[in-house]
C-alpha positions as CSV (number, residue, x, y, z in Angstrom):
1,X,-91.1,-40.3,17.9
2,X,-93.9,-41.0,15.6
3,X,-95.9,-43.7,15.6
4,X,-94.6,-44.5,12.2
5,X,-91.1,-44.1,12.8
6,X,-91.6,-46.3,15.7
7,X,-92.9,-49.4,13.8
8,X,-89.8,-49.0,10.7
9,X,-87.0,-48.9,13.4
10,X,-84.6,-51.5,13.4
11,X,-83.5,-52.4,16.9
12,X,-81.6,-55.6,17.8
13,X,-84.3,-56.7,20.1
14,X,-87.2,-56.8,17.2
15,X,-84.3,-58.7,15.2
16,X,-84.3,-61.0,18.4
17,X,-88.1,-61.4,18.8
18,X,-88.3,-62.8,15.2
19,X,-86.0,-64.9,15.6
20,X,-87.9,-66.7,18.6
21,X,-89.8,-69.2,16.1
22,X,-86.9,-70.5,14.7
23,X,-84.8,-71.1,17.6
24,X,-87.8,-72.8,19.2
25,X,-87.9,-75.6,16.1
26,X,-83.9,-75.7,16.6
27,X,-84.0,-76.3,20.4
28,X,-86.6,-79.2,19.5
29,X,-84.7,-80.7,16.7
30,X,-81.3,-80.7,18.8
31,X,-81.7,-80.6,22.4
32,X,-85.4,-83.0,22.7
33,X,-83.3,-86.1,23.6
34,X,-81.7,-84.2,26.1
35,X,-84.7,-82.8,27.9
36,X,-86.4,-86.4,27.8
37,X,-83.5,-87.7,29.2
38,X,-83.9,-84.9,32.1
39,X,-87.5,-85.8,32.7
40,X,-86.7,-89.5,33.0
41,X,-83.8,-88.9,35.3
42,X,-86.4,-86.7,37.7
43,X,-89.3,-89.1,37.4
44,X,-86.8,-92.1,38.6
45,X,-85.4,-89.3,41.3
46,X,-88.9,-89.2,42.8
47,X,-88.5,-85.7,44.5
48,X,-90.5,-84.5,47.6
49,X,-89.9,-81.3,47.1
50,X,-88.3,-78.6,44.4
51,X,-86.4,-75.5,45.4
52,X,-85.9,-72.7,42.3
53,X,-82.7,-70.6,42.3
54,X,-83.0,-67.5,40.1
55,X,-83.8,-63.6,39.2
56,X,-85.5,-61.4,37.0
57,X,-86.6,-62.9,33.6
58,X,-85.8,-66.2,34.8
59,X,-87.3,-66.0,38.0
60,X,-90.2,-66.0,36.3
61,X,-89.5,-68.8,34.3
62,X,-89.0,-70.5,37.2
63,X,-92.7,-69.3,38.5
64,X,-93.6,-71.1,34.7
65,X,-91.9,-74.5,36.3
66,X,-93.6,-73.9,39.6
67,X,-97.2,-74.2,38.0
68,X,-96.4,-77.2,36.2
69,X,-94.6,-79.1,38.3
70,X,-97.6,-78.8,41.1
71,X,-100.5,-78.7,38.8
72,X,-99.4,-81.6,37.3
73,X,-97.5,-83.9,39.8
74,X,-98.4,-82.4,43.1
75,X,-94.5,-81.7,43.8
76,X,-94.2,-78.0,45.8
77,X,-92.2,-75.6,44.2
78,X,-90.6,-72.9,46.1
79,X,-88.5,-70.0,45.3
80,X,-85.7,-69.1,47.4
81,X,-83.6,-66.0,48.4
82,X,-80.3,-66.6,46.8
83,X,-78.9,-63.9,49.7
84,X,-79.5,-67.4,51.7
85,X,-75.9,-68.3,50.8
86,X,-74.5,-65.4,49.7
87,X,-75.4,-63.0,52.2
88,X,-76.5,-64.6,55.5
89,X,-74.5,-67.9,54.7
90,X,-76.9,-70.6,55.5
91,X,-78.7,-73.9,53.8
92,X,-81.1,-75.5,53.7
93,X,-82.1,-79.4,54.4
94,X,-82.8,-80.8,51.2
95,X,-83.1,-84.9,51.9
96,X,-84.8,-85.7,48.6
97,X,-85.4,-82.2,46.9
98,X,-84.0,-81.1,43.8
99,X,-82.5,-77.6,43.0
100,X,-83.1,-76.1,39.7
101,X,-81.2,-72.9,38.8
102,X,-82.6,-71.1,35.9
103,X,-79.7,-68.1,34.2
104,X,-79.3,-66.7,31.5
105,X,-75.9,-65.7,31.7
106,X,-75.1,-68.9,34.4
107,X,-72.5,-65.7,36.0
108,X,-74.3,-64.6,39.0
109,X,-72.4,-65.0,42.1
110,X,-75.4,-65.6,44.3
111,X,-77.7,-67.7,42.0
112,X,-74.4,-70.0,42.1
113,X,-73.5,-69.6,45.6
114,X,-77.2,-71.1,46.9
115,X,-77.0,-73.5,43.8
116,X,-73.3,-74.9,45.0
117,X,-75.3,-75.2,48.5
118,X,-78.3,-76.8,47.8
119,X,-76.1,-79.5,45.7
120,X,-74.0,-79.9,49.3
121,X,-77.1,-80.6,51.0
122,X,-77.8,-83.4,49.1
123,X,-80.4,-81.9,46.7
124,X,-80.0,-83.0,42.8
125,X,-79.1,-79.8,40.9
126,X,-79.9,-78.9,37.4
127,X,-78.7,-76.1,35.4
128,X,-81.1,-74.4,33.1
129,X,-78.9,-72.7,30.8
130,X,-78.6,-70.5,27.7
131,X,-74.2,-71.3,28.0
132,X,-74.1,-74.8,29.5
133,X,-70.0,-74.0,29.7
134,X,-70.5,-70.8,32.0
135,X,-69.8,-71.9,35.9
136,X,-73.8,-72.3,36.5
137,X,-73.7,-75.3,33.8
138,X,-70.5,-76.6,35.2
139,X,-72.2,-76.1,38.8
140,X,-74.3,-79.2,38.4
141,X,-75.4,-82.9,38.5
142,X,-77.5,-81.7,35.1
143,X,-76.3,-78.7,32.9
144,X,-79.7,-78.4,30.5
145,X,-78.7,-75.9,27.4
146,X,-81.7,-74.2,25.9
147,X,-79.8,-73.3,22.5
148,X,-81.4,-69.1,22.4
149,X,-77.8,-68.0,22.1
150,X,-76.6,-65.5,21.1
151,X,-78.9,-63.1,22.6
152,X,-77.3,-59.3,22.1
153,X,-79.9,-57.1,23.6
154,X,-80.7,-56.4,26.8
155,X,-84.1,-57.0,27.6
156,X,-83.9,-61.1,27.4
157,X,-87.0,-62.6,24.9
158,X,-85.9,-65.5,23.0
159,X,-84.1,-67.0,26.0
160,X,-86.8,-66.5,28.1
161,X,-89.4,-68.4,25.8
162,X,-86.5,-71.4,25.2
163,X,-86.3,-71.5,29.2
164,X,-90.5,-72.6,28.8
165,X,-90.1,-74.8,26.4
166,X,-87.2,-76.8,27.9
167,X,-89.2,-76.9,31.3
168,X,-92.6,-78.4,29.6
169,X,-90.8,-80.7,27.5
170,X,-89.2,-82.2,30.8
171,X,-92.0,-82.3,32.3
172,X,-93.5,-83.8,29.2
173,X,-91.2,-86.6,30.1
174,X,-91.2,-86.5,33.8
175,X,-95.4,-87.1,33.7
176,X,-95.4,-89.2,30.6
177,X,-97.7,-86.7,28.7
178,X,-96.3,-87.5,25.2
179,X,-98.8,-84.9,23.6
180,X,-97.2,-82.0,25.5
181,X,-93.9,-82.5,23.5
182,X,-95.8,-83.0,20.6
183,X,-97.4,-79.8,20.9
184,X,-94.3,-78.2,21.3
185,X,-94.0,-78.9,17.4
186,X,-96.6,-76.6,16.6
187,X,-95.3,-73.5,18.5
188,X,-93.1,-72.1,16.1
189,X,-96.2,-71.4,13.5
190,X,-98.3,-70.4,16.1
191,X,-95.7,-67.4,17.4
192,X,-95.5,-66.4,13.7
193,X,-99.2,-66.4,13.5
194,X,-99.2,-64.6,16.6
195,X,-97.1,-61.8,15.3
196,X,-99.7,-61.1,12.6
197,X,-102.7,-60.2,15.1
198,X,-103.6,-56.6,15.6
199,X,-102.8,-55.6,19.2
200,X,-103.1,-51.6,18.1
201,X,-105.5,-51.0,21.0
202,X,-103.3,-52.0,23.6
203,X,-100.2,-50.3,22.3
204,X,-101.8,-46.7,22.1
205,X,-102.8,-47.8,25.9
206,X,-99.3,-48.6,26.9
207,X,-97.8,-45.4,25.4
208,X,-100.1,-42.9,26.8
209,X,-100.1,-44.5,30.4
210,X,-97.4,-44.2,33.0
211,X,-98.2,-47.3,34.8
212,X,-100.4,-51.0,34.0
213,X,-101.4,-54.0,36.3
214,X,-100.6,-57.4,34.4
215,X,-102.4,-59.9,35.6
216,X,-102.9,-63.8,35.3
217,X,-104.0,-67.1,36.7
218,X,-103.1,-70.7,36.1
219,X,-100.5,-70.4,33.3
220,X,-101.2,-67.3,32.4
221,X,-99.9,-65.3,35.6
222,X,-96.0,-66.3,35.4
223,X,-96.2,-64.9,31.7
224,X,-98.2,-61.6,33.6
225,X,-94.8,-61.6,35.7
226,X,-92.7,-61.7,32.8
227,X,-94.6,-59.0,30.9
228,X,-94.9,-56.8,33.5
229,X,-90.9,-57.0,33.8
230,X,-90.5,-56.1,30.0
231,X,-93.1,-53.2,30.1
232,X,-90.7,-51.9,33.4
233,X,-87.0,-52.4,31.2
234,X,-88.0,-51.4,27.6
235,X,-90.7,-49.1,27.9
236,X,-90.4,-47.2,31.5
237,X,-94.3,-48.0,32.5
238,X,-94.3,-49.0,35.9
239,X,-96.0,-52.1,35.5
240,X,-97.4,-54.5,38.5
241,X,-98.0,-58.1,38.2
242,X,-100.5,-60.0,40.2
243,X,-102.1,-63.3,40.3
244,X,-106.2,-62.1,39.1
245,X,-107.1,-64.2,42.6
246,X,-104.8,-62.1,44.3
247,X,-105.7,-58.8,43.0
248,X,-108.6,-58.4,45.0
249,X,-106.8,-58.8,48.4
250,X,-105.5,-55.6,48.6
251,X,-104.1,-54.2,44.9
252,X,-107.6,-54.1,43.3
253,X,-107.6,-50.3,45.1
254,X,-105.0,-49.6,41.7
255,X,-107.9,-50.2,39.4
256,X,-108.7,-46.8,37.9
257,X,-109.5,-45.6,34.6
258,X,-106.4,-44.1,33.8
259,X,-104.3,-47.5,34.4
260,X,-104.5,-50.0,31.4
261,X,-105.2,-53.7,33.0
262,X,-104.1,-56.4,30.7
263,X,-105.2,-59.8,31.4
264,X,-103.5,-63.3,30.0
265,X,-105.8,-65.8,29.7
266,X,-104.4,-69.4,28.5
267,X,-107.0,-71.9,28.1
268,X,-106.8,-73.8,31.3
269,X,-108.8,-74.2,34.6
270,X,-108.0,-70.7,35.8
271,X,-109.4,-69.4,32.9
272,X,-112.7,-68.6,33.8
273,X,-112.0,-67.0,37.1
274,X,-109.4,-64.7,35.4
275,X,-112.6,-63.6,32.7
276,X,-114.4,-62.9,36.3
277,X,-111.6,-60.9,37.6
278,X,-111.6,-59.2,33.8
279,X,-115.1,-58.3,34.6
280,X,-114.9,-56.8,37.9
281,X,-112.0,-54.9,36.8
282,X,-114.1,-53.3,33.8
283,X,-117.0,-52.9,36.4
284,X,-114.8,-50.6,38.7
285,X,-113.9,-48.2,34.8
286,X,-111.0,-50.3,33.7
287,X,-110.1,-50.6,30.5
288,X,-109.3,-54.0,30.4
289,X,-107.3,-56.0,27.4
290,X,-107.6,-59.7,27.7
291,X,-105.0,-61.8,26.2
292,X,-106.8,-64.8,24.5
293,X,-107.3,-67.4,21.5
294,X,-111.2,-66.9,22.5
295,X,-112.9,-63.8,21.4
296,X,-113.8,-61.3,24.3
297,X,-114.4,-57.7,24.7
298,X,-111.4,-55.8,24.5
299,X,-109.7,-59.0,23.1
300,X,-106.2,-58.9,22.2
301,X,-106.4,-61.9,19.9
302,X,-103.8,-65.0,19.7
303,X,-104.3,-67.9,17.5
304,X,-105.4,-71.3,18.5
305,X,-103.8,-73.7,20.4
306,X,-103.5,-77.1,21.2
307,X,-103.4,-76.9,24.8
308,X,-102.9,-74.3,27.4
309,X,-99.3,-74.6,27.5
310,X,-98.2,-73.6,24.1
311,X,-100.6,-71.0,24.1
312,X,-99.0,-69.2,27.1
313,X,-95.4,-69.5,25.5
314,X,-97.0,-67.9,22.6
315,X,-98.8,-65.7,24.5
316,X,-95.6,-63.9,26.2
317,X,-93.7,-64.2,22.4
318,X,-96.6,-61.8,21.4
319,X,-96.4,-59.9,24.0
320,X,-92.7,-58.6,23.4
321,X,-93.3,-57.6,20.0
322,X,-95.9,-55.3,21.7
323,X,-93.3,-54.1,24.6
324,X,-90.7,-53.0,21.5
325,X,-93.1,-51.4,19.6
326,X,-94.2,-49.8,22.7
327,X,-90.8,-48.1,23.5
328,X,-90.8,-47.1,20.4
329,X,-93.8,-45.0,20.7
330,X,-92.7,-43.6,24.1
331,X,-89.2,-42.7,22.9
332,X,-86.8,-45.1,24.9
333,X,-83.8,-46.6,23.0
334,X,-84.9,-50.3,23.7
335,X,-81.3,-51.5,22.5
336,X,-79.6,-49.3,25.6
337,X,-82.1,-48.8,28.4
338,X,-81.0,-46.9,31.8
339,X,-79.5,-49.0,34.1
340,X,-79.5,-51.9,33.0
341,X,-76.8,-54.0,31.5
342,X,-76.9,-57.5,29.8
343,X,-75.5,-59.6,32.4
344,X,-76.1,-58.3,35.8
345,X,-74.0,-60.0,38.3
346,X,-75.3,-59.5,42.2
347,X,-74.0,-60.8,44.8
């Protein structure tokens, strides 16, 4: 497929990607009580402790919540095994905790299964939802909707960037950081902006390479998680993820000349270790593409932002324009990719 062919195809996942600034200004507009309502209901909770409950896309969504929630109230976050209940049939002790399942599809037998049992063990459950009537929303003291449906193809983008803004406009709430919510005003220019900036360099990367590190730090390493995961469905690159701290404990030995490196870099305390690790990487013959609204070498550019967290939300929106066009280049049918199916139901 030609590079020209590849940027005039029509697939129902770049129909879905422009579509992400105007269901982020609808989810405000309709569901911003709601989520203020959430954050009030957690602050007044007072947890000790969060457990997520989730896969794929939303898993990393839930890596999204992680960082916020500990950065900014010193809560831990932990991710657990939903073969806990399924599989080996245990729970856990959750005096004070609260269970937050993340799904699109709210269908998975598992992600329910250790949902239903964290509820049991006294945790407070909330649903984050793209169909607050599937059993997942029904499965909970608090079914949250993030209002990205429909989503038709199978590589989930709008859903995943509605799952981040629901969490930081909680946690707006929960922290009492009023200008966060504002902020999340401004996102819907600031994706379409986004869409305008030439990431050319980093797609002739992509589709000559036949594997990538992603990395990140601070917010930008669950949005490395998430791209990594699209570069994996919709483009067959086998893409690793890694924090840019943790890089250097073992994976660094990936870094070669041949292997594209893309680096996210929000504006936020992390950011200038992750330009460090950017360096090193370069240093051992990397070509390295770093993700930023500040200009850097090899910068793949993203307008500016009013704080770290919008510009990660916008940062991953970017990114999945770059992913279609990228499968488009390699030759992969982004609408039907192999093995995979929209909802995937594990048990």
């Amino acid at each position: 497929m030609s590079t020209e062919s590849a940027f005039r195809r029509d697939t129902q996942m770049k129909r879905e990607i422009a579509e992400i600034p105007g269901c982020i200004a609808r989810q405000i507009d309709q569901y911003g009580s709601l989520y203020k309502d959430v954050g009030r209901r957690l602050r007044a909770h007072s947890p000790a402790v969060m457990i997520t409950v989730a896969r794929g896309s939303s898993d990393c969504a839930a890596a999204f919540l992680k960082y916020m929630v500990e950065t900014r109230l010193g809560v831990p976050v932990a991710s657990v095994g939903p073969s806990l209940s399924s599989v080996h049939r245990r729970s856990l002790r959750l005096d004070r905790a609260v269970s937050w399942a993340i799904s699109q599809s709210g269908a998975s037998e598992d992600i329910n299964a250790l949902h239903s049992s964290n509820r049991a063990a006294g945790a407070l459950s909330i649903s984050l939802v793209n169909s607050p009537h599937s059993r997942l929303g029904q499965n909970a003291d608090i079914a949250v909707a993030i209002g990205a449906w429909p989503e038709l193809a199978l590589p989930a983008t709008k859903s995943f960037v509605c799952s981040l803004v629901a969490i930081a406009a909680i946690l707006s709430e929960w922290t009492g950081d009023r200008n966060l919510f504002d902020s999340l005003r401004a996102l819907p220019e600031l994706v379409e902006r986004s869409y305008t900036a030439d990431w050319g360099v980093a797609e002739d990367a992509l589709a000559r390479c036949d594997s990538a590190l992603i990395l990140g730090r601070g917010a930008g390493y669950p949005i490395a998680c998430e791209a990594a995961l699209k570069l994996k469905e919709t483009s067959y690159v086998f893409a690793e993820a890694f924090s840019a701290a943790e890089v250097w404990h073992g994976p660094a030995a990936l870094i070669t000349p041949e292997r594209p490196v893309i680096m996210f870099v929000p504006s936020d305390e992390a950011s200038v270790g992750a330009l460090a690790a950017a360096d090193k990487a370069r240093d051992l013959g990397a070509r390295v593409f770093v993700v930023s609204c500040n200009q850097s070498r090899d910068c793949l550019p993203m307008p500016d932002a009013p704080n770290s967290v919008v510009e990660a939300i916008a940062m991953i929106a970017r990114f999945y324009a770059l992913a279609e066009s990228t499968s488009g280049m390699r030759g992969v049918d982004v609408d039907s990719p192999r093995a995979l199916q929209k909802v995937t139901v594990t048990v």
